[in-house]
C-alpha positions in Angstrom: 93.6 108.2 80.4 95.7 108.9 83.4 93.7 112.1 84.0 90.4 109.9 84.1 91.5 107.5 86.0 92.6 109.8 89.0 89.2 111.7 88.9 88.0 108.2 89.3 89.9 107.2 91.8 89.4 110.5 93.8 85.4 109.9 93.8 86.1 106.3 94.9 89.2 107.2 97.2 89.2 110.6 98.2 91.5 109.4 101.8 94.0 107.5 99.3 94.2 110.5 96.7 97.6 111.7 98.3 99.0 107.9 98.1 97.6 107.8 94.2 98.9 110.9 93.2 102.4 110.0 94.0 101.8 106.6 91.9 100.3 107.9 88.9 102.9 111.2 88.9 
């Protein structure tokens, strides 16, 4: 799930995908 929902969020936020990465880690 987690891995779907950070491909997710990369095409939707590609500029916070640094910020989400450290959250969902």
């Amino acid at each position: 799930p987690e891995r779907i929902a950070k491909t997710g969020f990369r095409f939707q936020f590609p500029d916070l995908l640094p910020a989400l990465d450290d959250l969902l880690s």
